[in-house]
N, C-alpha and C positions, 0 to 999 in steps of 0.2 A: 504494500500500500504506500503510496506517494503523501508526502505530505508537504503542504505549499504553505510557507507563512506568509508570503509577501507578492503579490499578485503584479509583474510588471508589463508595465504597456508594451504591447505588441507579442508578450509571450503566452502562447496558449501550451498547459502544461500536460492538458488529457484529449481524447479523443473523442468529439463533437458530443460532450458528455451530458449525461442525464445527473440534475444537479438537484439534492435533500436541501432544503434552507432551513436551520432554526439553530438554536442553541444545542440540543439532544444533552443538555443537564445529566446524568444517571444513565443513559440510553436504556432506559425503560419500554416497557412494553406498548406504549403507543410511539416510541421514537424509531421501537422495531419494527412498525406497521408502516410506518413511509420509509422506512432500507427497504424493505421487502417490497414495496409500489417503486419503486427507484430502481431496483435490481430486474423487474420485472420490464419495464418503461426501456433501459438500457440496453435491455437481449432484444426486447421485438425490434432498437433502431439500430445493433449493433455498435451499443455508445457505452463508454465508461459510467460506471455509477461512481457519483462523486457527493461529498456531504461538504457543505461550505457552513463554516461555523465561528463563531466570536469569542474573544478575548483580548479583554475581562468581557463579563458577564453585561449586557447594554447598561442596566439599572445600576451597577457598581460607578459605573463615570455619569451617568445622567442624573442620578437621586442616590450618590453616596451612600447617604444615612439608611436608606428601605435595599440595600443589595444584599439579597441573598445568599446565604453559604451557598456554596457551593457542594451538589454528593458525592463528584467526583471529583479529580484532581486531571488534568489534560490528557496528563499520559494513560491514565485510565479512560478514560471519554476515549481516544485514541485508537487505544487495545480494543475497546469492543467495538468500536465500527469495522475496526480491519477484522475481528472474529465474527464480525455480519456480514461480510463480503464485500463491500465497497472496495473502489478501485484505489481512492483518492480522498484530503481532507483537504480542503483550502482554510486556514487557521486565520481570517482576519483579524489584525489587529482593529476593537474597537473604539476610538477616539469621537471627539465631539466634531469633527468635522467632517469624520464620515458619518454620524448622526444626521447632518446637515444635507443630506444627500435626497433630492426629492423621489418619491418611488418610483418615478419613470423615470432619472439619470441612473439608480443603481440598476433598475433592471437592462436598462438601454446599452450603459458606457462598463458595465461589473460581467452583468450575466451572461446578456449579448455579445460584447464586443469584444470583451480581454478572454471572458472563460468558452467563449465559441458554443453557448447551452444551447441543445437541443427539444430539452423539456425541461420544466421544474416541477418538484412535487413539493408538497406543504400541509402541514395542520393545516384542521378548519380552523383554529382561531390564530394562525401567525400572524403580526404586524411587521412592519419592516419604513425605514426610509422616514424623513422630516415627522416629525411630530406624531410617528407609529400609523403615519397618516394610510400606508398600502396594507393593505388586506386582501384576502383571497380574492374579492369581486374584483378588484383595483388590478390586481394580479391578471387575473382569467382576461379583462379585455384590453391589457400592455399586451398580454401573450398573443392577445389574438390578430394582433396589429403590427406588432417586430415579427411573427408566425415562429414563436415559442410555444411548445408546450405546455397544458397545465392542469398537472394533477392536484385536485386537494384529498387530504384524507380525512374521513368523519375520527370524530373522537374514539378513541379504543375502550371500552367500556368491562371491568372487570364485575362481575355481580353489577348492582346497582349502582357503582361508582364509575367516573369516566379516570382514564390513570393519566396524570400528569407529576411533572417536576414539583411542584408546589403538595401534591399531596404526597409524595415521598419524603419532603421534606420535612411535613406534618408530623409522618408516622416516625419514623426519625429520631424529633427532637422530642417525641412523645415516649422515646423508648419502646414502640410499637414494633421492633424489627420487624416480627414475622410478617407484619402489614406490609410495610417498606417491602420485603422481601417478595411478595405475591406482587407488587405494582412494579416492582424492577424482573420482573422474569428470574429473578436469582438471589440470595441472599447479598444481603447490603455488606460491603466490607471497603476495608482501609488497608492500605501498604505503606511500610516504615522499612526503615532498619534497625535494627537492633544495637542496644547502646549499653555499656556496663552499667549496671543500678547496683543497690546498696548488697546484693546477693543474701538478703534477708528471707527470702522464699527456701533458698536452698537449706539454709537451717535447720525450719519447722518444718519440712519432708515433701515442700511445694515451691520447684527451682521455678523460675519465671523467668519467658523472655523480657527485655523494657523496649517498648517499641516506639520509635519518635515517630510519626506520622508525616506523610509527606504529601500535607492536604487532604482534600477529602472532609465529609462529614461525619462529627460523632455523635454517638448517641449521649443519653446522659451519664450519669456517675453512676456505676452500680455494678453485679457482677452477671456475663452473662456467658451461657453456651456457646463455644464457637467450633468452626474450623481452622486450621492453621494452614496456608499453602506455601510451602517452603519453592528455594529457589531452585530445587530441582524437580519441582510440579509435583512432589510428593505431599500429601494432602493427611492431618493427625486433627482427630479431634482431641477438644481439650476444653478449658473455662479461661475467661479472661476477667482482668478488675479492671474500670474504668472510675480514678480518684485518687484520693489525696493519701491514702494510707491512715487514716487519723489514727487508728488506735496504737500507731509508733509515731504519733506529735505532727503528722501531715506533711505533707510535700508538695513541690509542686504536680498538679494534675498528671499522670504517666498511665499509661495504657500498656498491660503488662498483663502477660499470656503464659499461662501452664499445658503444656500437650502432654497428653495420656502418655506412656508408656514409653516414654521418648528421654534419652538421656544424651546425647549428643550437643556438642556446643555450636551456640547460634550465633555468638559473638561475632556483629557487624555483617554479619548476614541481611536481606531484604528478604520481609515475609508480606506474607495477604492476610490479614486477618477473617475471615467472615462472621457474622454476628446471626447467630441461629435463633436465638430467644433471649429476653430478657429474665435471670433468676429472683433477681433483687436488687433496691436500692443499697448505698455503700451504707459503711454502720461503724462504727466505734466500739468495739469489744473491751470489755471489763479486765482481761488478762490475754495472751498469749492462747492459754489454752486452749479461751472460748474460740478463740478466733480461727484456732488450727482444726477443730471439731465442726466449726460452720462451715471453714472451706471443704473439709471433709463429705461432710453432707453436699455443700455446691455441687464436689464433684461425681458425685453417684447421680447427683440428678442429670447434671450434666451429659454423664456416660447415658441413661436412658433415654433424654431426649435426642440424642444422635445418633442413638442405635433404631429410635422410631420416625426419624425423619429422610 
C-alpha cells in the first residue's frame, strides 16, 4: 500500500483511482462499508482503490477546544486500511487554508485534477470544503458535471444503532469495551512499547509489562481482560491495570499488562494490547495481601472470559 502525504501539482500517484473521502477514525465497521463500495467501484473501472484522509483531525485546528481523541493512532488507521485492501492513503495535511477550500475547488483542482479520481465514495452524512458547506447532494451534482463518480453509502447500522466514530468513542470513555469492540468489527486496542517500571509485579507473583502508549484511545482507570499481540504476531491472553497504582502511594497513570503463562522478557519490545472486557474500576487495597488475592481473582476471571470469547 502506497502512502502519499503530500499531494504535488502535476503528480498523479495511483491509477485513475476510485477514491474513500473521510477521516475512517477507528476504521470501524461502517468505515468498512465504503472500503468494500470503493474496492468494489475500482475492479468494475479497473482503478486503484485509494482512501484520502486528514491530519490532524479537521475539529483539532478548527475548534481546538471540542477535538476529539483520537481511537487510533495513524499508523494504526494505516495498518487497517492496507488489511482492507486499499491500494493507496493520500494523508493530507489539514490546515486552515485548506479548510478554506470551496467544495467545488477541492473536488475540481484535489480530486479531479492532481488525484486523476474516477469515482468517489462517501458516508451519507460527510461534509467537506468552506464552512462543511459540501455534502453528499453538493457532491453527486460537482460529480455529475466534472463526470466523476458518486457513490454514497447509507449509514451501517448494528442492532438499532447506526456505528460511527463518535459512538466508539462513547463506548470507550464509558469503559464499555465490548461495545467499542462490536462497532469496531474487533476489539479496541492500543500499541506501546515497553518501558522498565518499578518491577513491583514481579515480587507478589504478577510480572507486568509497563507499556507507554503510542497514541491511541484509553479507556478508563481500572483492570480489564485482554489480549496481548507480541511483535512476532504471537497472541497470550492475560489482565491489564489501567492507573495510578495507589495502594503503593500512586504514580503516574501507566498501562501495564500480565500475560498468562508467559515468562519471557518484553523489555522494549512493541506490543498490541486488546481490551476484551472491563473487570473493575482501580481500588486502593488495605495491604499487599488484599491486593495480591484481588488480582488473583482478576485473573481467573480473566482466564474464563477469554476462554468464552
Amino acid at each position: 500500500m502506497r502512502v502519499v502525504r503530500h499531494l504535488n501539482a502535476g503528480e498523479r500517484p495511483f491509477r485513475n483511482p476510485v477514491v474513500a473521502l473521510g477521516n475512517f477514525d477507528g476504521v470501524h465497521l461502517g468505515h468498512r462499508a465504503i472500503v468494500r463500495r470503493t474496492l468494489d467501484r475500482a475492479a468494475a473501472l479497473d482503478a486503484d482503490p485509494i482512501v484520502f484522509t486528514f491530519r490532524p483531525h479537521p475539529v483539532a485546528v478548527l475548534a481546538p477546544d471540542r477535538a476529539p481523541v483520537m481511537i487510533t493512532s495513524l499508523a494504526e488507521r494505516l495498518r487497517r486500511l492496507r488489511e482492507a485492501g486499499v491500494a493507496g492513503v493520500v494523508v493530507q495535511r489539514f490546515t486552515r487554508s485548506f479548510s478554506a477550500l470551496e467544495p467545488r475547488e477541492f473536488v475540481e483542482s484535489i480530486l479531479v485534477d492532481r488525484l486523476g479520481a474516477k469515482a468517489v465514495v462517501v458516508g451519507y452524512n460527510v461534509t467537506f470544503g468552506k464552512n462543511r458547506a459540501g455534502t453528499p447532494a453538493v457532491l453527486r451534482a460537482l460529480g455529475a458535471e466534472l463526470g466523476l463518480g458518486v457513490d454514497v453509502v447509507e449509514p451501517f447500522e448494528l442492532g438499532e444503532r447506526k456505528v460511527s466514530s463518535s459512538q466508539v468513542r462513547k463506548a470507550i470513555a464509558a469503559g464499555e469495551v465490548e461495545v467499542a469492540g462490536e462497532l469496531l468489527g474487533r476489539p479496541h486496542e492500543v500499541c506501546g512499547r515497553v518501558r522498565e517500571g518499578d518491577r513491583r509485579g514481579a515480587t507478589i507473583g504478577f510480572p507486568t509489562a509497563n507499556v507507554l502508549p503510542r497514541g491511541g484511545m484509553l479507556p478508563p482507570d481500572g483492570v480489564y481482560a485482554v489480549r496481548v499481540v507480541l511483535d512476532d504476531d504471537s497472541v497470550h491472553g492475560g489482565v491489564a491495570n489501567l492507573g495510578t497504582n495507589p495502594t503503593f502511594g500512586g504514580v503516574g497513570r501507566r498501562l501495564e499488562a500480565h500475560l498468562f503463562d508467559f515468562d519471557d522478557d518484553l523489555y522494549d519490545r512493541v506490543i498490541r494490547i486488546r481490551f476484551v472486557r472491563r473487570l473493575r474500576g482501580e481500588v486502593k487495597f488495605d495491604s499487599v495481601d488484599s491486593l495480591v488475592a484481588q488480582i488473583d481473582a482478576d485473573a481467573q476471571l480473566a482466564r474464563a472470559i477469554l476462554a468464552s470469547s
